[in-house]
C-alpha positions in Angstrom: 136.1 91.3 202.7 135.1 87.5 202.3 131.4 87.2 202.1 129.7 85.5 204.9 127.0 82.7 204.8 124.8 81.6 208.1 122.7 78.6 209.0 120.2 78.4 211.3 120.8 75.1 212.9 117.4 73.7 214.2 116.8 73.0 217.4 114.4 71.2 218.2 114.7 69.7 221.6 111.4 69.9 222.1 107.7 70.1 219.9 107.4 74.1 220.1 103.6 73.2 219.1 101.3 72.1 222.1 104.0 71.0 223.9 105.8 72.0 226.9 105.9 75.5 228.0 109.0 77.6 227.1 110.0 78.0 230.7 110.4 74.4 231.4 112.6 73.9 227.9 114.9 77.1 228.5 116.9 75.3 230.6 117.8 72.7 228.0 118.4 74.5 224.9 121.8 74.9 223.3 122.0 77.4 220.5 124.6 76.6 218.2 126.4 79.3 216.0 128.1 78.0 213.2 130.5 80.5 211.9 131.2 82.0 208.8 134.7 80.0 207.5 132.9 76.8 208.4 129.9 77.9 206.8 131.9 78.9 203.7 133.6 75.8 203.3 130.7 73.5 203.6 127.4 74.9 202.4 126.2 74.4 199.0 125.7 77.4 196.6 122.6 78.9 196.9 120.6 81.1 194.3 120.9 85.1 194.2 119.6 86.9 196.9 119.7 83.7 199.4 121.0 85.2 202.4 120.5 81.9 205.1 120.2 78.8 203.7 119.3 76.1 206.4 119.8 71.8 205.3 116.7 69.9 205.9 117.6 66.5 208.0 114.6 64.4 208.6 112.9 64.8 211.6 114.5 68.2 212.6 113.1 71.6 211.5 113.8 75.1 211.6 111.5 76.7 214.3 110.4 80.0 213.6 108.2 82.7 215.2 105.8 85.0 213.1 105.7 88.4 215.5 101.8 89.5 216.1 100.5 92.7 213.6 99.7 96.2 214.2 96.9 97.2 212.0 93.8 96.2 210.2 93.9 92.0 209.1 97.3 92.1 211.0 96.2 89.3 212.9 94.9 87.5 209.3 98.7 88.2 208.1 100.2 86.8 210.7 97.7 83.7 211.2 98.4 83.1 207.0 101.8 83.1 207.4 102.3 81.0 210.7 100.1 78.7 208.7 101.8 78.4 205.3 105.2 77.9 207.3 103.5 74.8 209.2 102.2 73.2 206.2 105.6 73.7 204.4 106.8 70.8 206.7 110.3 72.5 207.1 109.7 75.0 210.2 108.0 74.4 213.8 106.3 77.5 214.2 106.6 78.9 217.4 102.9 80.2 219.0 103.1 83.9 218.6 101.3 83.7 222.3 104.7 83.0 224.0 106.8 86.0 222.0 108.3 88.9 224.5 106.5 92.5 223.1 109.2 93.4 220.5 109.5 97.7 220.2 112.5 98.2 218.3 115.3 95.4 217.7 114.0 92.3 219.2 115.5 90.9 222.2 117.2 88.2 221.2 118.4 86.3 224.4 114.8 86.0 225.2 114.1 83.9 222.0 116.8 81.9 221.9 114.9 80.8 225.4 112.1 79.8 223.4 114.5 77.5 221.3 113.6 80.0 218.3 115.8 79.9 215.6 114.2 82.6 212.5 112.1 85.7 214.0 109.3 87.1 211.3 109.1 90.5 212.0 105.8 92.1 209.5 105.1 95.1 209.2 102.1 97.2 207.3 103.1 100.0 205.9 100.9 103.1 205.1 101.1 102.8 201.4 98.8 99.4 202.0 102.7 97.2 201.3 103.9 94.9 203.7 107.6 94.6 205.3 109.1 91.7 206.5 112.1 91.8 208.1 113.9 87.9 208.8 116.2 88.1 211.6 118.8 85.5 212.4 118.9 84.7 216.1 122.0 83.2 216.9 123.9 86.0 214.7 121.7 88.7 216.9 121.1 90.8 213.3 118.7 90.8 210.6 119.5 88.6 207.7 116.8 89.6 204.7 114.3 92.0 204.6 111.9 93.1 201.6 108.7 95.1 201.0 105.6 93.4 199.2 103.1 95.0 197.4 99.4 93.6 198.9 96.8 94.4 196.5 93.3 96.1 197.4 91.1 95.1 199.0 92.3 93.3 201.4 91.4 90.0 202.1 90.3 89.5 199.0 91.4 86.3 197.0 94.5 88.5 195.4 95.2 89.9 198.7 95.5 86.6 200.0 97.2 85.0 197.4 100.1 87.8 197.6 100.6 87.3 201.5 101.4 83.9 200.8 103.9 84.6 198.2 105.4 86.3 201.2 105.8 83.4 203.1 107.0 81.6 200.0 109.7 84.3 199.6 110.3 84.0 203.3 111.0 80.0 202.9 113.1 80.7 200.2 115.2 83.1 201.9 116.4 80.5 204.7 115.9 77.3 202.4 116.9 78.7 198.9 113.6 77.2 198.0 110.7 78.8 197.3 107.8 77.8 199.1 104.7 76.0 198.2 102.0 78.3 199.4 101.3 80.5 196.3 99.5 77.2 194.8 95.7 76.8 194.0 94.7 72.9 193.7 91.9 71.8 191.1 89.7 69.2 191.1 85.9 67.9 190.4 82.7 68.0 192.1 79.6 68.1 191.5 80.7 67.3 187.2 82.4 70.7 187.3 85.8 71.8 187.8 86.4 74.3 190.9 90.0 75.7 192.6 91.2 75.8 195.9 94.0 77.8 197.3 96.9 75.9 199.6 95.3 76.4 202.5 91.7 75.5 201.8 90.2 79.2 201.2 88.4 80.1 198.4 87.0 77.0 197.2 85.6 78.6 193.8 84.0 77.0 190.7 85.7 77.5 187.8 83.2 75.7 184.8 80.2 75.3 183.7 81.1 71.3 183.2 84.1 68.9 183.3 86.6 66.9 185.0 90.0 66.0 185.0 91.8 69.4 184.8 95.2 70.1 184.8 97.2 73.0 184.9 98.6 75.2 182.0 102.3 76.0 182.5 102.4 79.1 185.2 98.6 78.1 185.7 97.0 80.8 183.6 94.5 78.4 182.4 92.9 75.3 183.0 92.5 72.1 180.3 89.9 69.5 181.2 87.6 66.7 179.8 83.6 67.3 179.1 81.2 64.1 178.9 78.5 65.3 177.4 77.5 61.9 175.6 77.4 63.7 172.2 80.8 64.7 171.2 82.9 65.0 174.8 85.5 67.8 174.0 89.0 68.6 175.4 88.1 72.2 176.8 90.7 74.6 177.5 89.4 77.5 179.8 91.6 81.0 180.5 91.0 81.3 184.4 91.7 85.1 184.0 89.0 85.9 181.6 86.7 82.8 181.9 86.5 82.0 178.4 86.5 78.6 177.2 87.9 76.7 173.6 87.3 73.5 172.5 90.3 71.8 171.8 89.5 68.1 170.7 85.9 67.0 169.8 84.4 64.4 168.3 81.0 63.0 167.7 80.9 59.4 169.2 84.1 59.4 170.4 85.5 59.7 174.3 88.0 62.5 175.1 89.6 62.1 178.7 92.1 62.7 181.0 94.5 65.7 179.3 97.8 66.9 179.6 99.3 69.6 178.7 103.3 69.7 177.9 105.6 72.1 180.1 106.4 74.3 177.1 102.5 74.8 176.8 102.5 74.0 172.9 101.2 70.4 173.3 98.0 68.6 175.1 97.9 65.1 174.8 94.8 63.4 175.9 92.8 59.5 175.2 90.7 59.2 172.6 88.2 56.1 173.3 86.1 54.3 170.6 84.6 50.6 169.7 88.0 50.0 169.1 90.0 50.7 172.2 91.6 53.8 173.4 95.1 55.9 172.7 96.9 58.5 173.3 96.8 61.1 170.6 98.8 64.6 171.1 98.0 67.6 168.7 99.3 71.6 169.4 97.3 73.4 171.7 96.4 76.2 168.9 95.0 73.7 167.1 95.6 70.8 164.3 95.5 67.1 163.6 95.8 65.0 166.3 98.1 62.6 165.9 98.2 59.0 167.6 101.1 58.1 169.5 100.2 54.7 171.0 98.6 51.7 169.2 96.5 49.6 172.0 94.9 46.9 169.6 91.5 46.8 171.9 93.3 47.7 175.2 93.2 51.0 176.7 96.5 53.6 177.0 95.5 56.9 179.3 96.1 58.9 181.8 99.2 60.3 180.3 101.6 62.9 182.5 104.5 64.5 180.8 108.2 64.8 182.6 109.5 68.2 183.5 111.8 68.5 180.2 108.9 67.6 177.6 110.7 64.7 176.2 108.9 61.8 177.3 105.3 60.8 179.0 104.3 58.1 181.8 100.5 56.8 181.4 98.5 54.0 182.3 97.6 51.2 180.1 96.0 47.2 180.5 97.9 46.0 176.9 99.6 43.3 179.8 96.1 42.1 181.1 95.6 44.7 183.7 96.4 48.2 184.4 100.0 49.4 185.0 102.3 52.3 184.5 104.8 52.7 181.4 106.7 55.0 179.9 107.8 56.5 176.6 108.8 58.8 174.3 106.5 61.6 173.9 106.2 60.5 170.2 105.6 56.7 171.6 108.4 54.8 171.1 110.7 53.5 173.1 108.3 52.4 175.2 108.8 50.4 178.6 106.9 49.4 181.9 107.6 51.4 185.1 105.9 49.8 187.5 107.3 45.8 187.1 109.1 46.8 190.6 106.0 47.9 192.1 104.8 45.6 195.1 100.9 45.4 196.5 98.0 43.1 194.8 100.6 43.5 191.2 97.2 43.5 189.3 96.1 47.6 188.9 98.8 50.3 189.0 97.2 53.5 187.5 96.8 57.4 188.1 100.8 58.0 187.4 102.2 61.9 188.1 105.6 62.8 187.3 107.0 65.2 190.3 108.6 68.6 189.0 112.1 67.2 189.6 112.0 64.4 187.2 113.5 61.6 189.6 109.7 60.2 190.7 106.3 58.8 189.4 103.4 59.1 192.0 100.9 56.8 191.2 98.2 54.5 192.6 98.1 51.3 193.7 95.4 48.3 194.5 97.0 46.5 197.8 95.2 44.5 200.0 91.8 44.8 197.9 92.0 48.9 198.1 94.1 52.0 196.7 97.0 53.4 198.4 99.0 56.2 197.2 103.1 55.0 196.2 106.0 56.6 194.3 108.5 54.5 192.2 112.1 56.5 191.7 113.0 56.5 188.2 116.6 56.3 189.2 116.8 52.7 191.1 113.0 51.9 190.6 112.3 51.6 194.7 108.9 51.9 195.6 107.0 53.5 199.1 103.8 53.7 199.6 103.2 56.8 200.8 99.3 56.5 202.3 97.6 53.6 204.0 94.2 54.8 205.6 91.4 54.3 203.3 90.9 54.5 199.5 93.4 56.8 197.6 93.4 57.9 194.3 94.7 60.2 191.5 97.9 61.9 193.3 99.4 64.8 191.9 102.8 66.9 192.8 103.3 70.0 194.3 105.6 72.3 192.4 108.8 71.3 195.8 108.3 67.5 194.5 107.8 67.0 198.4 103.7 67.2 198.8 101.0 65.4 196.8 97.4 66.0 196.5 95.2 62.9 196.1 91.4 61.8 196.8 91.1 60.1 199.9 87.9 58.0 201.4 89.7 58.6 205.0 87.1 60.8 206.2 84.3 59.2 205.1 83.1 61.2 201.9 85.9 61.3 199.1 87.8 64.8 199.6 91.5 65.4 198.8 94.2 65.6 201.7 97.4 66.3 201.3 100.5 64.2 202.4 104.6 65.2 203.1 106.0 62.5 201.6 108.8 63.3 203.4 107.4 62.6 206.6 104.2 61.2 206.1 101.8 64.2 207.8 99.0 64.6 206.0 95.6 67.0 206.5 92.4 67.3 205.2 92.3 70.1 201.9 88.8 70.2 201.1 85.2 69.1 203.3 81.6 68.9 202.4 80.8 67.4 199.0 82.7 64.7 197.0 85.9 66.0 195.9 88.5 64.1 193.4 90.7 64.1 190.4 93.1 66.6 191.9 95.8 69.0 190.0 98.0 71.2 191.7 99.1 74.2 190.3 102.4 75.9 189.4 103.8 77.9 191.5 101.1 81.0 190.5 102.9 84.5 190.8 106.4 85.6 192.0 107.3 88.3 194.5 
């Protein structure tokens, strides 16, 4: 027997989310199957254990409906997950309010009358692991279904950061993507470096000092930059233990804004003196840096490396004023990115190279402020992606779809976060200033 492959075609006639009531929209829904030759013949391989794989057109999502939980912090395991599917941007999530009581198989003629396309069935089992079970409702049947371990106690930070690797699993079962949720963000406030999970819990110091971080590769550790005034180290800190190493240090001499290559054997970093400042890259266990651009007086930092190692976009003013180039991680071959870029054309700075390798995010000064853009590597067009308030310092989620970046919108400088897809944005972190952003890997797998 020929295998069989199923889409859930989206349907959204009408914004599941405060907007009409289901009753009204029943009568105007059409639920479209889309059988299994066609399906065959025209969707795209998709990776082992994919079962639904769904094609994301702009401006039309999946709509899904998270079942309510039987159970102690059911109702937190179904609010997390309703959640991380909403701020994936792929799925209108169906209020949970407006599901018919499901005892047994669900009844699927009443959901297709809410226009729902994926049902989320959860379950808590006794051994303390949860069940999800995705169901299919236009094919009437369950499509995937898995048990994940949740780790004691519940609630806690590991708890939570395991129930959104179930919704991450979940995403990847009907987009063949994993999802976005089992991320922490960091960033500085207050001149120390603190994390923050995807969907603005645990907002946690992580050092004593610092600024700048950025992630090491599967985001065991953090590196990050220390002005102290006497010899402002490169400081490399193991989240899981809390220990710290100096990496770089020198008396008299500025150390910013590291990097660390994907292959985690290289951190790349400015080195600032009387002289000017360059990019110098020396192995993360330890050795003699070595200087990889040659500014002459001007300035070369803010370097970001692209997914396959092999070459590094930064920021430097050897033109006059700052823009974006790239080069060879060793620095040749060096060329300017941004000459295509549009706005004030005199500061282009902040670059981050998305996980994909086909854009630079960077910032931009147009109209006398900062707004966020990207620049595609392929045909060089640019988009400015933000264009309320002051924006600074973006930096890629691991689906190359959503950027973090420090935003004056609100008043104080926090970080928001922005689809670039569509453009919806919200608010990540509140209270003090937040800024110089880095969003993790994605952090564990299920």
């Amino acid at each position: 027997m020929l295998p069989t492959t199923w889409c859930l075609t989206p349907r959204r006639l009408w914004s599941i989310l405060d907007g009409p009531t289901p009753r009204l929209a029943a009568a105007v829904l059409v639920t479209v199957v889309m059988g299994a030759s066609r399906a065959m013949a025209q969707a795209p391989a998709q990776p082992p254990g994919v079962s639904l794989s769904t094609r994301y057109v702009a401006g039309q999502k999946t709509a899904l409906i998270v079942l309510p939980l039987k159970g102690a912090a059911g109702d937190s395991v179904a609010t997390m997950l309703s959640r991380d599917f909403d701020f994936s941007d792929r799925f209108t999530v169906v209020s949970s309010w407006s599901a018919p009581t499901v005892n047994g198989p669900p009844n699927y003629a009443l959901f297709t009358k809410l226009g729902v396309d994926g049902i989320v069935q959860p379950t808590l089992l006794p051994s303390g692991w949860l069940r999800v079970a995705l169901h299919d409702v236009a094919k009437k049947a369950v499509l995937n279904s898995k048990d994940f371990p949740l780790p004691a106690p519940v609630l806690s930070p590991a708890w939570r950061l395991a129930v959104h690797g179930v919704a991450d699993a979940v995403e990847e079962w009907i987009t063949g993507q994993r999802g976005i949720a089992q991320t922490k963000i960091a960033f500085t406030r207050g001149g120390r470096v603190w994390t923050v999970d995807s969907d603005r819990a645990n907002v946690t110091p992580v050092t004593p000092s610092g600024m700048s971080p950025q992630w090491l590769p599967g985001g065991r550790g953090l590196v990050y930059s220390v002005l102290d005034g006497v010899r402002n180290p490169i400081m490399m800190s193991d989240l899981s233990t809390g220990s710290q190493r100096t990496l770089a240090s020198s008396a008299g001499i500025e150390h910013s804004s590291p990097a660390v290559s994907p292959d985690g054997r290289t951190v790349v970093y400015a080195r600032g003196s009387a002289t000017g400042t360059d990019l110098y890259a020396m192995p993360m266990e330890g050795g003699t840096p070595r200087r990889i651009t040659v500014g002459r007086g001007r300035a070369s930092t803010q370097p970001t490396f692209s997914p396959d190692g092999q070459r590094i976009a930064f920021m430097s003013d050897r033109s006059g004023h700052p823009e974006v180039y790239i080069s060879d991680v060793d620095g040749t071959n060096t060329e300017l990115l941004t000459a295509a870029a549009f706005g004030d054309r005199d500061y282009r700075a902040g670059p981050d190279w998305s996980p994909d390798g086909r854009v630079v995010a960077f910032q931009s000064r147009n109209g006398g402020t900062f707004q966020i853009m990207t620049i595609n590597l392929r045909d060089q067009s640019v988009k400015m992606v933000t264009s309320d308030g002051r924006n600074d310092d973006p930096s890629w989620a691991p689906d190359s779809r959503h950027l973090v970046f420090s935003s004056t919108r609100s008043g104080t400088r926090q970080l928001w976060i922005v689809d670039v897809e569509t453009g919806r944005s919200r608010q990540l972190t509140f209270g003090s200033e937040a800024r110089l952003s880095a969003w993790s890997p994605r952090l564990l797998s299920q």
